[in-house]
N, C-alpha and C positions, 0 to 999 in steps of 0.2 A: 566666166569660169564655171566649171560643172561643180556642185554638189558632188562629196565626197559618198562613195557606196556606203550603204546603212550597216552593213555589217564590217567589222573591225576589221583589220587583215589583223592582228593576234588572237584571234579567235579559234579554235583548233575548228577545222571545217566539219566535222565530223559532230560538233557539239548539234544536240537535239533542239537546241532554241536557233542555232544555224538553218539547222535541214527541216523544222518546221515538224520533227517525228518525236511528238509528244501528244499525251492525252492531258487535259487537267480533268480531276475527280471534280464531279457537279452533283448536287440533289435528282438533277433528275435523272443522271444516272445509276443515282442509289433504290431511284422510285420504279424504273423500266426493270431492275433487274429482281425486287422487291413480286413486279407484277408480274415480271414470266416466272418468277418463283412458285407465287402462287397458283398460275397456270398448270405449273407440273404438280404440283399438290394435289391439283381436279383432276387429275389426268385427261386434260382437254386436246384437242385434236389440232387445235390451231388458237393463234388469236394476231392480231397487226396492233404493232405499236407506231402511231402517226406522230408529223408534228411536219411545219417548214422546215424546208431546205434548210442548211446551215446552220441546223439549230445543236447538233453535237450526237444525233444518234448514229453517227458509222462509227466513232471514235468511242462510242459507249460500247459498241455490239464488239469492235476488233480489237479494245485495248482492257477491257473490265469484265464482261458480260462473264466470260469463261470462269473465269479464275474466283469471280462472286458467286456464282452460281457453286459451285463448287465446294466454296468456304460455308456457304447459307446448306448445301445440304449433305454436308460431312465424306464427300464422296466426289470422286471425280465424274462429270457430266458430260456423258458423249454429244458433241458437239459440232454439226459441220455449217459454218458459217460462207453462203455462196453471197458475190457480189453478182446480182443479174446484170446480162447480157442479152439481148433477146437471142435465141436459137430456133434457127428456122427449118430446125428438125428436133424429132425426138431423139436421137442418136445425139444431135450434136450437143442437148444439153443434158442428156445420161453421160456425154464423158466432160463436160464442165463441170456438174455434179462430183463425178470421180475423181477428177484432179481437186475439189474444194477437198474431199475428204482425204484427202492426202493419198489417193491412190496412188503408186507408183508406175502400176503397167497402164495406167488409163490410156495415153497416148499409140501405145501397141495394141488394142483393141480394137478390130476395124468392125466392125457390123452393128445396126442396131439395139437389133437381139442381143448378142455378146455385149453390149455394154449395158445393155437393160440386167440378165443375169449376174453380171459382175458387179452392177451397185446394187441390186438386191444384198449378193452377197457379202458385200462391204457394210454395209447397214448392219445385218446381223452379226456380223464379228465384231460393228464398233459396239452394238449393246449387251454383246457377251462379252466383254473386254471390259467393256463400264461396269460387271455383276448385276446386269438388268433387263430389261426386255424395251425398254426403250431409246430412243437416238433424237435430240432436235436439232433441225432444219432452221437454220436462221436466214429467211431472204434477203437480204441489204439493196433498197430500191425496187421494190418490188413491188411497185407503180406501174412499174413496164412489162408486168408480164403478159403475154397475151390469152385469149380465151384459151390456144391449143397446147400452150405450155401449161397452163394449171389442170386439163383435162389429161397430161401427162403425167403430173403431179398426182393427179389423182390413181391413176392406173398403179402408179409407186406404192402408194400410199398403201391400198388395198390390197395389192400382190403382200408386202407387207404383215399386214393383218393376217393373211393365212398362213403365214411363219409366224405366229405370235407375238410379233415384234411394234410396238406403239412406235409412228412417227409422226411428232411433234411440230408443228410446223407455224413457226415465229417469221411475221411479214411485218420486215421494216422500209416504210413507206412515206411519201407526201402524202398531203391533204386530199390528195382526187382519188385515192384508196376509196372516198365516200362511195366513189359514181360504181364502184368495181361489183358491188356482188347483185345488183340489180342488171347492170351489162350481164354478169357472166350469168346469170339465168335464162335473160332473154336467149342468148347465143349458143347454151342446152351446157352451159356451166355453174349449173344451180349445184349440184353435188362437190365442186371446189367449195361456192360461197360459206354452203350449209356444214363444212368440216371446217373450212381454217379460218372463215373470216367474222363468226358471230359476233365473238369478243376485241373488241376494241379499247384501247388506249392512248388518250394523248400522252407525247412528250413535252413536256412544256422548256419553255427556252431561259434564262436567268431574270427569273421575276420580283428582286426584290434588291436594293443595296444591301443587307444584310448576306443575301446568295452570292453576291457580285463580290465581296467582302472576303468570302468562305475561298470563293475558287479562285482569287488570287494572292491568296495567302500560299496556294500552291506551288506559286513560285519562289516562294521565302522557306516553305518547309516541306511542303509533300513532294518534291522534287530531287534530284540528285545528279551529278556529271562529275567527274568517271562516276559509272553505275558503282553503287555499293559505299563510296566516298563518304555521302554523308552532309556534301559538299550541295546547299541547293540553288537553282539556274541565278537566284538575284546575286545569292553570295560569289558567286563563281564568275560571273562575267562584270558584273558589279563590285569588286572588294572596295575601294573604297567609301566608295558610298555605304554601303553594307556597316562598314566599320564606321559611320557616322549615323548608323541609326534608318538607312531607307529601306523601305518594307513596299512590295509593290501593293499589301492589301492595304497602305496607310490611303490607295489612288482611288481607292473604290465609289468615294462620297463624290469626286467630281466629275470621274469619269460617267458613273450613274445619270449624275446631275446635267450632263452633257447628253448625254445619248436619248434622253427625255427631249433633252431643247431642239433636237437637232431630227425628231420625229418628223415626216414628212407633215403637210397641211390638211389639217381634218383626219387626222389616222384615228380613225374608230377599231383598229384591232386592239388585240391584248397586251395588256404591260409587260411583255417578256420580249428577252433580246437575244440575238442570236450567240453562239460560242463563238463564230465566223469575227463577226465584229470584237469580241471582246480579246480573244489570241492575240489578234492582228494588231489592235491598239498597246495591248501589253508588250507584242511583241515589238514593235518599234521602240516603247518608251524603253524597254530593257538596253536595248542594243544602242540607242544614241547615247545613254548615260555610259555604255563601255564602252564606245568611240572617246569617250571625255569630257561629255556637253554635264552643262552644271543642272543637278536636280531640280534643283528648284525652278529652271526656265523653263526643261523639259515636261514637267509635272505641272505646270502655269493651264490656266485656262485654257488660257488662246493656242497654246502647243496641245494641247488634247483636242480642243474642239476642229485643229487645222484634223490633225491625227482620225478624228471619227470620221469628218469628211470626207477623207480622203479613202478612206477603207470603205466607199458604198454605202455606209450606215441607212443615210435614207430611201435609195433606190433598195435596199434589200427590204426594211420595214414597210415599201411600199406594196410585196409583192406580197407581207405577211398578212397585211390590213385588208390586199385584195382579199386573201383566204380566209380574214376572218369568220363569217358565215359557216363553212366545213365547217370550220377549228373548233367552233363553240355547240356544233352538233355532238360532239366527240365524248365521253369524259376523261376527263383528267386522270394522270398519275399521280397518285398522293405521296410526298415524298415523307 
């Protein structure tokens, strides 16, 4: 007989712990956003903030960055956040570019040129629209870009500058970000390195039971379903339990305690854990307890540890531990 699906059929589909379209708030997305803050305080030209895969900085840059940035500096922050893709023209990634910025005729622009012109001039309307002379560039995976697109970038950049216009340009990136500004010199992309890549920062991943503690409390309070409700994901998909006292941050000590044990053999990386793993563990214990399964068996040991296993936990820490060397090049985000 099959295992019944993980998720309830009374569960309204649309709920955010269903479809997986939720952020939870971390330290160190308070500490990324802390240090592009700072960045703009210098009015620096660039800076990459690193860390592994999985570690929760696309869900920091597309669910927080904006709205924090914003609150930290009293003003709304013109902001155009692109997921790269490689483009194997400069045309094709001037109207990527323009669709990130919410251009609406981007896809009506057929030339080069006309789309080079057109984000110029988008650039400058969004930092006269912000009351300012500057706009940041947020790159999301920006590992991949190649030597011809950042000497594009740069050509942006400087056309740019002689509109008076500062663009800002934040690279969120893996660990091989290392190998990038010494490539991009040899190959005559020294003037990318030397504008966006000097400044660096790690992301760091959930380094403590106490951080572990924090971010799933998340789901007991910093959360909500309907929006505005009030209503948060444990209490919502959980009432009973909820109305007996279960708190997913009461999981944090074993789940912790597990994801240490469960370290691959010899992992000399660092003691942080991915968000990857910790979602996915939450998000199973959440939803079997609103299936009907009893807290206490689900919250056992051996139902966590089956749980971390089975989410990757150690093939992903494997991949961290390979990177540790980069990682520990890096400095740190102090949250």
């Amino acid at each position: 007989m099959m295992d019944p699906p993980l998720v309830p059929p009374h569960l309204p589909k649309d709920h955010p712990l269903v479809t997986r379209d939720y952020s939870l708030f971390t330290p160190s997305i308070n500490a990324m956003v802390a240090g592009i803050g700072q960045w703009l305080d210098d009015q620096m030209d660039g800076g990459v903030v690193f860390g592994p895969s999985r570690f929760g900085k696309s869900s920091g840059v597309d669910n927080w960055l904006g709205s924090m940035l914003t609150e930290r500096c009293g003003q709304v922050i013109p902001l155009i956040i692109w997921s790269h893709s490689e483009c194997n023209s400069a045309g094709i990634m001037y109207g990527s570019l323009l669709h990130a910025a919410h251009y609406g005729l981007a896809g009506d622009v057929r030339t080069s040129l006309q789309r080079k012109h057109q984000l110029i001039e988008k650039v400058v309307h969004l930092a006269v629209e912000g009351g300012g002379r500057f706009v940041v560039l947020v790159i999301d995976e920006s590992q991949g870009m190649t030597a011809r697109e950042w000497l594009w970038l740069v050509e942006i950049h400087s056309l740019l500058e002689k509109e008076r216009i500062r663009l800002m340009v934040i690279s969120i990136a893996s660990v091989q970000i290392f190998d990038q500004p010494m490539a991009l010199a040899l190959t005559g992309g020294a003037h990318a390195a030397a504008r966006f890549m000097l400044s660096q920062c790690r992301f760091l991943g959930i380094s403590s039971e106490e951080e572990l503690e924090f971010v799933l409390s998340g789901y007991d309070s910093g959360t909500d379903w309907p929006r505005g409700s009030g209503i948060s994901f444990t209490k919502g998909v959980a009432p009973l339990a909820w109305e007996k006292g279960f708190r997913m941050a009461e999981c944090a000590a074993l789940i912790w305690e597990t994801m240490v044990k469960e370290l691959p053999s010899g992992y000399s990386g660092p003691m942080e854990f991915p968000m990857k793993t910790i979602s996915q563990v939450s998000r199973n214990l959440l939803l079997r307890i609103a299936s009907g399964a009893d807290p206490l068996s689900v919250i056992s040991h051996s139902s966590i540890r089956d749980v971390v296993i089975y989410c990757g936990h150690k093939q992903l820490m494997s991949i961290v531990g390979a990177a540790a060397p980069r990682l520990l090049r890096g400095k740190k985000i102090e949250s």
